[in-house]
C-alpha angles and dihedrals in degrees: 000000000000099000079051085062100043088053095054094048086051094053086047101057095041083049077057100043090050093052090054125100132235084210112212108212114210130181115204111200149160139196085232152352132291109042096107101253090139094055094044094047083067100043093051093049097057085037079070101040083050078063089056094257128146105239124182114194130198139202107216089170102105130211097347099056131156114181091100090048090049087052092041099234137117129241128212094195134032135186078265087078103037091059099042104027089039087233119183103248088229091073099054095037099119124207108223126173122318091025097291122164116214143164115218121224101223136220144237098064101124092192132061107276115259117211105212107195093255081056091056104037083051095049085043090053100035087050081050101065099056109024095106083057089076147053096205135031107188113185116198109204139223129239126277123035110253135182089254089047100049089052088056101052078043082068107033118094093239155000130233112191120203120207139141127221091263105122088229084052101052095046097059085047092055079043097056088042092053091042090055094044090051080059089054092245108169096174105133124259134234130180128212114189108220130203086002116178093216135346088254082065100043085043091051090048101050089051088047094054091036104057083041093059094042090045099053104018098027087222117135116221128189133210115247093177158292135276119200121210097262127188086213090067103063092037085054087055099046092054094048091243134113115260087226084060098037107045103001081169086072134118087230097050088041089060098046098049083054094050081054091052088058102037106053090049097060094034091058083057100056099034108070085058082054100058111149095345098115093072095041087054088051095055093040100055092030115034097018119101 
């Protein structure tokens, strides 16, 4: 009877373990405004659950958020209110097409967002209760490099950096890349090449960029894909949908789909290796003294 026992709460914890997710942390960030990062946060993000992954987005973009607009919902709760109403983020967690989970930013805060330390110990502690229910975490952040934001991508498995070919472009990417290397972020980097006329010239500007930021910064960045300059894209904003949804034939959606097929091997790789360091990284470099 009792090896009977022993058996079943064997088959239970493995049930457990099994549910349990090897959660993948990504920082989506720009030197400005204007490249589309926000936009291809979301998309991403419904390209992997397209994969059947559990993805969980947030809006770090405090106070003047837009996921919710680009998915054409309202929210009742923001991480606004999660961090000064010390919500549970279970209660703000939103659910948007395909199953994704995300946390809208909010609007309305006329100033840049300040993070006070009770801010921060309640975000470390609210993360920590559900990071094992996903397989990714993709944080789309806000703009400006502060020192809070800088702590956080210091943290986060890994980077993805949004640009377009445009020279002005390009040079606050390599900027927000150089600011985040003088705080010691090494956090790998990815680029994604937005808007872009033809693959030859998304191709040219990431090994532009590329050698630039090796050469100077001795960093080594890889390409985690192109987006060309689709039509479907701004039809799909204007219409408060996601392109992938709308027009999953696009350019734009095909690329995305093949970004995803590169992405979710590797990451299954590293992660393992990753397991619940996430939230020892945040209260290090947060709460520690």
């Amino acid at each position: 009877m009792n090896d009977q026992a022993a058996v079943l709460r064997e088959k239970v914890l493995k049930k457990h373990q099994n549910s349990l997710r090897n959660c993948k942390t990504l920082a989506v960030l720009s030197g400005k405004g204007g490249v589309g990062k926000s936009n291809l946060s979301l998309n991403l993000s419904l390209a992997l659950t397209k994969q059947k992954q559990r993805v969980l987005l947030f809006d770090m973009d405090i106070g003047m958020g837009n996921i919710d607009i680009l998915i054409g919902q309202t929210t009742s709760y923001t991480m606004v209110d999660l961090l000064e109403k010390k919500l549970s983020i279970q209660q703000i967690i939103k659910k948007g097409p395909q199953n994704l989970a995300y946390v809208a930013g909010g609007t309305g805060i006329s100033s840049v967002f300040e993070w006070s330390p009770s801010d921060l110990a309640h975000l470390i502690q609210e993360l920590n209760s559900l990071i094992n229910q996903y397989d990714y975490m993709i944080f789309d952040m806000g703009a400006g490099m502060s020192e809070s934001v800088l702590k956080f991508l210091k943290a986060v498995d890994e980077m993805i950096v949004v640009t377009t070919p445009e020279p002005t472009s390009i040079t606050d990417a390599y900027a927000a890349i150089k600011l985040a290397a003088s705080y010691s972020v090494s956090a790998p980097v990815r680029l994604i090449i937005n808007k872009t006329l033809s693959d030859k010239e998304g191709n040219e500007t990431y090994e532009r960029f590329s050698r630039a930021v090796q050469q100077f910064l001795n960093i080594s960045i890889s390409l985690l894909g192109i987006v060309p300059n689709d039509q479907a894209v701004q039809k799909a904003v204007n219409r408060q949908m996601p392109f992938l949804l709308q027009n999953p034939a696009s350019k734009a959606s095909i690329s995305l789909i093949e970004m995803v097929s590169i992405l979710i091997p590797q990451d299954n790789r590293i992660t393992a290796k990753n397991e619940g360091m996430f939230i020892r990284r945040l209260k290090r470099f947060f709460l520690e003294r």
